[in-house]
ROVEXPA-427022 format. One line per 8 residues: number of its first residue (from 0); their letters; for each residue x, y, z of C-alpha. Coordinates in nm, 2 decimals, always signed. Layout:
N
NUM> A> X,Y,Z; ...
//
This chain:
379
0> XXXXXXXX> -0.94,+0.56,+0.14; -1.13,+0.42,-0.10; -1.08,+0.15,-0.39; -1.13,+0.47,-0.64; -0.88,+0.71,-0.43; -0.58,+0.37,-0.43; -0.63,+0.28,-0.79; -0.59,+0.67,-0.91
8> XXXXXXXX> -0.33,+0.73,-0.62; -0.18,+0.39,-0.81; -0.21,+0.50,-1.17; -0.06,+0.83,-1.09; +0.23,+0.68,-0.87; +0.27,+0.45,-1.18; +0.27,+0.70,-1.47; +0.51,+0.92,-1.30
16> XXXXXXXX> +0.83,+0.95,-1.46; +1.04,+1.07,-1.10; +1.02,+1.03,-0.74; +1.17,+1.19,-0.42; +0.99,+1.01,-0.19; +0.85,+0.68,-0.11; +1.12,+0.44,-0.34; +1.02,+0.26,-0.60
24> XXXXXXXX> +0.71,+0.42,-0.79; +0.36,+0.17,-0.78; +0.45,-0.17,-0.89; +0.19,-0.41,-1.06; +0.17,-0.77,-1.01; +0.36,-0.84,-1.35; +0.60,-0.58,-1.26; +0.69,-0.80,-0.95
32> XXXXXXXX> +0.65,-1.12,-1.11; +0.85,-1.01,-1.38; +1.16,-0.86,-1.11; +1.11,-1.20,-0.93; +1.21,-1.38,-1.24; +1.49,-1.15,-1.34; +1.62,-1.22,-0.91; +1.97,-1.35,-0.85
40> XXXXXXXX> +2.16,-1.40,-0.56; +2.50,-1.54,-0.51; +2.57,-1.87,-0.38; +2.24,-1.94,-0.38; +2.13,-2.24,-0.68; +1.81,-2.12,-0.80; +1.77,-2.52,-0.92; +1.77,-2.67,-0.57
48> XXXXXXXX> +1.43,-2.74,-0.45; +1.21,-2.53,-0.32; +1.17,-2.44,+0.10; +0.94,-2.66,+0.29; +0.83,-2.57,+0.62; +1.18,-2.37,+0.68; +1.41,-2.56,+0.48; +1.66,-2.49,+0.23
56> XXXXXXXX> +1.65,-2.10,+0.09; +1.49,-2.06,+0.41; +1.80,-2.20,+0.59; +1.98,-1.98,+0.38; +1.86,-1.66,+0.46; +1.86,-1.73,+0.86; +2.26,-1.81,+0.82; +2.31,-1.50,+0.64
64> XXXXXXXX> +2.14,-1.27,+0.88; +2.28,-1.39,+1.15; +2.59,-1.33,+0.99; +2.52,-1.04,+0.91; +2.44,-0.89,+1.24; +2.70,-1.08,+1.43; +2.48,-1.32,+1.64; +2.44,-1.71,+1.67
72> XXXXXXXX> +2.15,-1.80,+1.48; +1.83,-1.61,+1.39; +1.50,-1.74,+1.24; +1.31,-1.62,+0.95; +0.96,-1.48,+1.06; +0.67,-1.43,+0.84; +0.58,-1.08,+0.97; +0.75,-0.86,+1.23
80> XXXXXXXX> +0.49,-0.82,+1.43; +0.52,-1.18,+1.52; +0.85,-1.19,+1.55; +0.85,-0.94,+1.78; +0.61,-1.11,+2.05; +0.78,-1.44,+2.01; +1.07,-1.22,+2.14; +0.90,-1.09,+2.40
88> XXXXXXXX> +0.76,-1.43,+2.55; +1.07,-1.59,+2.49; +1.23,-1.31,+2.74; +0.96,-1.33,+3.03; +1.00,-1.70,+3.03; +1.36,-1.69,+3.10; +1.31,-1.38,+3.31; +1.12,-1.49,+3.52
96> XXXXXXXX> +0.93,-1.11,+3.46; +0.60,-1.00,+3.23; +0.72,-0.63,+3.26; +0.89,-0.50,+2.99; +0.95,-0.12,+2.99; +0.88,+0.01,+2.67; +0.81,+0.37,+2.46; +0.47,+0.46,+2.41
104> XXXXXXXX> +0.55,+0.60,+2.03; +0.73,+0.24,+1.95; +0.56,-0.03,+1.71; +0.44,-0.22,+1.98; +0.24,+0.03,+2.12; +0.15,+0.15,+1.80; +0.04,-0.07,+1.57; +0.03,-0.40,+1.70
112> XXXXXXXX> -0.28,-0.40,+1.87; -0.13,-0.45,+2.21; -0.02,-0.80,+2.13; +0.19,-0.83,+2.39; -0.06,-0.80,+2.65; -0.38,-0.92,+2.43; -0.18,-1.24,+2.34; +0.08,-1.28,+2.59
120> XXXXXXXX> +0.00,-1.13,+2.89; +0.25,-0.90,+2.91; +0.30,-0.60,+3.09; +0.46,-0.26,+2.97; +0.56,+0.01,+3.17; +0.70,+0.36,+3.02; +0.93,+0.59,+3.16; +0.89,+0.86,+2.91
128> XXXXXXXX> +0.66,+0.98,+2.65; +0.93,+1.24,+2.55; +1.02,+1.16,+2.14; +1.33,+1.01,+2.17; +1.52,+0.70,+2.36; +1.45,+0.64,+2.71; +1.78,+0.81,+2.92; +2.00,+0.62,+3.10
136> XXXXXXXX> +1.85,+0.77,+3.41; +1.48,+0.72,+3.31; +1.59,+0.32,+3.26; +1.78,+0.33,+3.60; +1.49,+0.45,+3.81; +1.21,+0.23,+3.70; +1.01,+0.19,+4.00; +0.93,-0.19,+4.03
144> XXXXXXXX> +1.17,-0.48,+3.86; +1.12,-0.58,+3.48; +1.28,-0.84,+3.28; +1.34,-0.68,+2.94; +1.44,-0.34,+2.80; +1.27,-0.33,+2.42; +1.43,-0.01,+2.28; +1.30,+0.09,+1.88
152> XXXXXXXX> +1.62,+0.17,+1.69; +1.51,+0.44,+1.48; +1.21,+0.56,+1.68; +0.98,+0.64,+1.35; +0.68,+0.83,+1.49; +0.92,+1.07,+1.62; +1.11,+1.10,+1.30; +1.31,+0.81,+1.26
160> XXXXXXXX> +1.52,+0.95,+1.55; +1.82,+0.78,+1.69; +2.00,+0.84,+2.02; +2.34,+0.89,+2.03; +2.61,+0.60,+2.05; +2.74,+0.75,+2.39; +2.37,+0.75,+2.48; +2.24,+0.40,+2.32
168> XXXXXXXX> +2.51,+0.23,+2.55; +2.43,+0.43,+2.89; +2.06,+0.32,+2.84; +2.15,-0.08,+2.77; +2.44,-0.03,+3.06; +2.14,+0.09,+3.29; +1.94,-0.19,+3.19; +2.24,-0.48,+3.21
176> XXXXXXXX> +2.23,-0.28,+3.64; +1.88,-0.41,+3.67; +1.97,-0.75,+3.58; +1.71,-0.70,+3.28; +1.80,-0.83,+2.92; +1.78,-0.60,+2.63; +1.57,-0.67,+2.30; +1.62,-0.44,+1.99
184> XXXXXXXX> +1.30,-0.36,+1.75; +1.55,-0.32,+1.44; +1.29,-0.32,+1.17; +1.50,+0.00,+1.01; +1.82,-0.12,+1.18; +2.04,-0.18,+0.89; +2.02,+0.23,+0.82; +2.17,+0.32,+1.14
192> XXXXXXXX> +2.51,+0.25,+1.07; +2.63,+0.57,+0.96; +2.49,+0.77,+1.23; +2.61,+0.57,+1.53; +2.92,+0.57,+1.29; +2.95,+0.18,+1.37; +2.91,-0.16,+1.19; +2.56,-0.36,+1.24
200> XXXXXXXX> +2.74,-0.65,+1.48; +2.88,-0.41,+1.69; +2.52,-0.19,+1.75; +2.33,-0.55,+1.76; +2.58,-0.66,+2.01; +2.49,-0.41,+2.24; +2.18,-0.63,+2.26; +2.02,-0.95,+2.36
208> XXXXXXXX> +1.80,-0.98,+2.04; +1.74,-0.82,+1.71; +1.44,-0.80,+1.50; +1.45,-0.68,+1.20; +1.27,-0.59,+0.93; +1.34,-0.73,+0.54; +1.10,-0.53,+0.32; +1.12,-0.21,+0.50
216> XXXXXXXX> +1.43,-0.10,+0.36; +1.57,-0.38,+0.17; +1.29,-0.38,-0.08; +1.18,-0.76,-0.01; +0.80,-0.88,-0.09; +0.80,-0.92,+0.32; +0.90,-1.11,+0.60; +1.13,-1.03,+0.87
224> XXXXXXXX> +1.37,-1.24,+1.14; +1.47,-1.26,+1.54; +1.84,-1.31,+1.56; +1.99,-1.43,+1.90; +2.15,-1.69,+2.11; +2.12,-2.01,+1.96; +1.91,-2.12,+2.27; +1.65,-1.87,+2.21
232> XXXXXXXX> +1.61,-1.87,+1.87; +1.52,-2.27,+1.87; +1.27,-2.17,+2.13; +1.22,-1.86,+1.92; +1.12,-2.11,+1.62; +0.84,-2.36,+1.82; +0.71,-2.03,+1.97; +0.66,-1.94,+1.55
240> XXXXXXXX> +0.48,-2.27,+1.51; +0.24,-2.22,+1.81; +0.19,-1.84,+1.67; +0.09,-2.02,+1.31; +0.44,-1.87,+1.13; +0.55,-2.21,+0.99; +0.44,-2.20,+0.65; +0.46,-2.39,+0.39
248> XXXXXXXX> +0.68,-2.27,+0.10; +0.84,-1.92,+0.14; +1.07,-1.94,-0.14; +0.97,-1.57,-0.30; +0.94,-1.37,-0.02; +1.27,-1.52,+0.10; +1.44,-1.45,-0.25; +1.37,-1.10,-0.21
256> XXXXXXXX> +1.49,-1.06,+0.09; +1.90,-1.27,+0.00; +1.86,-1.03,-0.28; +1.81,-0.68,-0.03; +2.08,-0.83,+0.18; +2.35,-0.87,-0.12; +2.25,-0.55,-0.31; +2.02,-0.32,-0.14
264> XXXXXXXX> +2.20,-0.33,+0.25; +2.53,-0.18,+0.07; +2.36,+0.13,-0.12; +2.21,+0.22,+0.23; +2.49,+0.47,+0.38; +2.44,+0.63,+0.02; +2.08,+0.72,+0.05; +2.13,+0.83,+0.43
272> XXXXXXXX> +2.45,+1.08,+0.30; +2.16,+1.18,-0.02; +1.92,+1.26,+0.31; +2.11,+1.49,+0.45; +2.09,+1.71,+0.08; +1.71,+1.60,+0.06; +1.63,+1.75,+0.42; +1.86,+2.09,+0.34
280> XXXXXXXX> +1.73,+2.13,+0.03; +1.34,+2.09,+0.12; +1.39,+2.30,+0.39; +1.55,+2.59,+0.22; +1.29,+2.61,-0.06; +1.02,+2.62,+0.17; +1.23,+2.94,+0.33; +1.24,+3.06,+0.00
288> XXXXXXXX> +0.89,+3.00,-0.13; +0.77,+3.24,+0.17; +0.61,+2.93,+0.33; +0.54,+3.13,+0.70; +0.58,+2.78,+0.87; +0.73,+2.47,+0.80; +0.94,+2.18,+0.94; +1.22,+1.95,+0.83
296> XXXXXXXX> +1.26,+1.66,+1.09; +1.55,+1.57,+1.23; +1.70,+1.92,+1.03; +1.95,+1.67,+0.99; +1.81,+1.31,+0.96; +1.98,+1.07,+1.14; +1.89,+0.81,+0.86; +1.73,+0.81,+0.49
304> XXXXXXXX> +1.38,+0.91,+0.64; +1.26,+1.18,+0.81; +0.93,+1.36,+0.86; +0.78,+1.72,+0.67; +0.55,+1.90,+0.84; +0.33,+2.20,+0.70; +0.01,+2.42,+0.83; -0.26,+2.29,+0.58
312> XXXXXXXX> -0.48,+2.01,+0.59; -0.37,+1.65,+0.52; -0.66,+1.65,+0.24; -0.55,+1.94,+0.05; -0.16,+1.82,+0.05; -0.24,+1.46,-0.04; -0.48,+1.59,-0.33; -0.18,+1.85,-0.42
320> XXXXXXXX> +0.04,+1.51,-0.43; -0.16,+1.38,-0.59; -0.19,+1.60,-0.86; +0.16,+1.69,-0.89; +0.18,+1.35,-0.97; -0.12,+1.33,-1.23; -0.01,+1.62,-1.41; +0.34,+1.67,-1.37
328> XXXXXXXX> +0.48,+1.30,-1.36; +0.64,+1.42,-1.05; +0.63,+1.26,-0.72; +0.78,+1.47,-0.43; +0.55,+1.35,-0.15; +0.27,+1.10,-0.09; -0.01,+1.03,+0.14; -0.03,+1.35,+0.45
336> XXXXXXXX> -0.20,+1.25,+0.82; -0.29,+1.55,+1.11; -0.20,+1.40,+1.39; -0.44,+1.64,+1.56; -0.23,+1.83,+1.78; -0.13,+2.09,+1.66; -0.46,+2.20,+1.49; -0.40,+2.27,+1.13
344> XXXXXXXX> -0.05,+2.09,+1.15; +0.01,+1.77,+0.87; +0.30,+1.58,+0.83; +0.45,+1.35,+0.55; +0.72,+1.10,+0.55; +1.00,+1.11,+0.32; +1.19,+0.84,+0.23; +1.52,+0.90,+0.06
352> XXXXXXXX> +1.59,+0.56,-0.16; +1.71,+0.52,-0.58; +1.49,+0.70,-0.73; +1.61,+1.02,-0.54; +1.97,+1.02,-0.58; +1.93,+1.14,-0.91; +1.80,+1.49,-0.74; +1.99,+1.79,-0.68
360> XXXXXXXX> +1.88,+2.06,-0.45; +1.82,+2.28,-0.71; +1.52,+2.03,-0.86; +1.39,+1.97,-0.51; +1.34,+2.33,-0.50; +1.15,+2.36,-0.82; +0.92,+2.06,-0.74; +0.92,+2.28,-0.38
368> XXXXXXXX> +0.76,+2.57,-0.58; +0.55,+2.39,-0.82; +0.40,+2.17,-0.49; +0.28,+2.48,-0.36; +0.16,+2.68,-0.61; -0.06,+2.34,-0.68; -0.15,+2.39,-0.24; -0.20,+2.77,-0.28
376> XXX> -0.46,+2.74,-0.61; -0.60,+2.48,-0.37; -0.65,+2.60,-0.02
//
């Protein structure tokens, strides 16, 4: 995309006076600087001095997630991509194993530019390229021995897809058989609760380590953290030196982040249970609109995000976004990809956050209409 297209996809976002999809609309720098001043968290003294190298707020946030997802310590990570590998080497050193069995739809297959072999020298192996958890059985009948079981909890390429809680424990038993340890990519873990219908220590207990995520669905500027036995994590933390993690002052992302925990984490099971009306609702008007083919996925999502799928191109729908945006201040979906098979197929992700609670089924269904007269002019 070019710097025109993200500057008009930005003014539009910005000018837009609702949104279904996507949270916040576009924020400038002075927006954020201004929210950053307006930040504050309790029991945290916004007169102390600021982090150096890992101090202080830093401190702060590491004892609170850890806290927070019932394990001994956990260190604050500049990205998640890094926290992630640190995780990773950590495990085959005390595994005495470079095999890790992985998903070939997770983030580390993904979009981490095979780190963990690039970097580490690690070695995946994948049981299943079916969209969803691997099975207990798939786990149990690995053909060679590994040391670590890395499970993404929600899967998002597939839809932000969860297993069930029955299942989720079968697949960690299996692993626990094979004398392998388990390690959690929790980016989007905090959402999960309501569908496994369980609180976050209990579903992180079920595993060796957690990563998660702090801007993803918190709302933070960035950063993320590795929470585990105290033993790993202080390895966990001269692994973040070697990797070039141990900056120097932190103090805004890390604000950002106390504040997601203290008021964002809470409003989650809300915008999971507004989802679930989202999802319906899209669905439905499609049915209505006489849309031949469409798709809502999960039907029912199993957290606040879930996929839309429709038979045009991803240029016409973004531009139709776009648009819809531009000249009806409305913003009921974003950017569209093809991921190429099907033919003809694009697909969105929708992200149910603040901005949407304040929509009912019956305005989804007239942005529904108003989207596709915009596609059908269009096309």
């Amino acid at each position: 995309m070019s710097q025109d297209d993200k500057l008009r996809h930005f003014a539009a976002q910005r000018a837009a006076r609702r949104a279904l999809s996507g949270g916040p609309l576009a924020v400038s720098i002075e927006d954020a600087l201004a929210r950053m001043g307006a930040i504050a968290v309790g029991g945290v003294d916004l007169g102390q001095p600021v982090d150096v190298y890992g101090t202080g707020v830093v401190e702060e946030l590491e004892r609170r997630t850890a806290e927070v997802l019932g394990k001994e310590d956990a260190a604050y990570f500049p990205t998640g991509t890094m926290a992630q590998q640190v995780a990773l080497r950590c495990w085959a050193g005390r595994t005495g194993s470079e095999v890790v069995v992985s998903h070939p739809l997770h983030h580390l297959e993904v979009h981490e530019r095979d780190a963990y072999a690039v970097v580490s020298g690690l070695r995946a192996v994948h049981v299943t390229d079916a969209p969803r958890t691997p099975s207990a059985a798939e786990v149990a009948g690995v053909g060679e021995p590994f040391g670590t079981l890395m499970l993404e909890l929600p899967m998002r390429e597939p839809g932000f897809v969860l297993p069930s809680w029955e299942e989720l424990t079968e697949t960690v038993g299996a692993a626990r058989e094979r004398d392998a340890v388990v390690h959690f990519d929790g980016a989007r873990l905090w959402e999960t609760t309501e569908h496994f219908r369980r609180p976050l220590p209990e579903i992180a207990g079920l595993a060796d380590s957690v990563y998660v995520s702090f801007y993803k669905s918190l709302g933070a500027v960035s950063g993320a953290a590795l929470a585990g036995p105290a033993t790993l994590i202080d390895e966990a933390r001269t692994w973040r030196h070697r990797y070039g993690g141990q900056l120097f002052q932190q103090w805004p992302a890390v604000l950002t982040a106390l504040y997601g925990l203290e008021h964002e984490l809470p409003r989650l099971p809300e915008y999971v249970a507004h989802a679930k009306t989202v999802a319906a609702a899209l669905a439905s008007a499609f049915t209505e609109a006489g849309e031949s083919w469409h798709r809502v996925y999960p039907a029912v999502p199993h957290t606040h995000q879930f996929q839309v799928w429709l038979p045009y191109s991803a240029e016409v729908l973004t531009e139709c976004s776009l648009r819809m945006a531009e000249e009806q201040k409305t913003v009921l979906f974003r950017r569209w990809t093809e991921p190429g098979m099907p033919p003809g197929i694009s697909v969105t992700e929708v992200t149910v956050s603040a901005s949407a609670l304040e929509w009912t089924a019956g305005d989804v269904a007239q942005a529904v209409d108003a989207f596709l007269a915009l596609v059908r002019e269009t096309r």
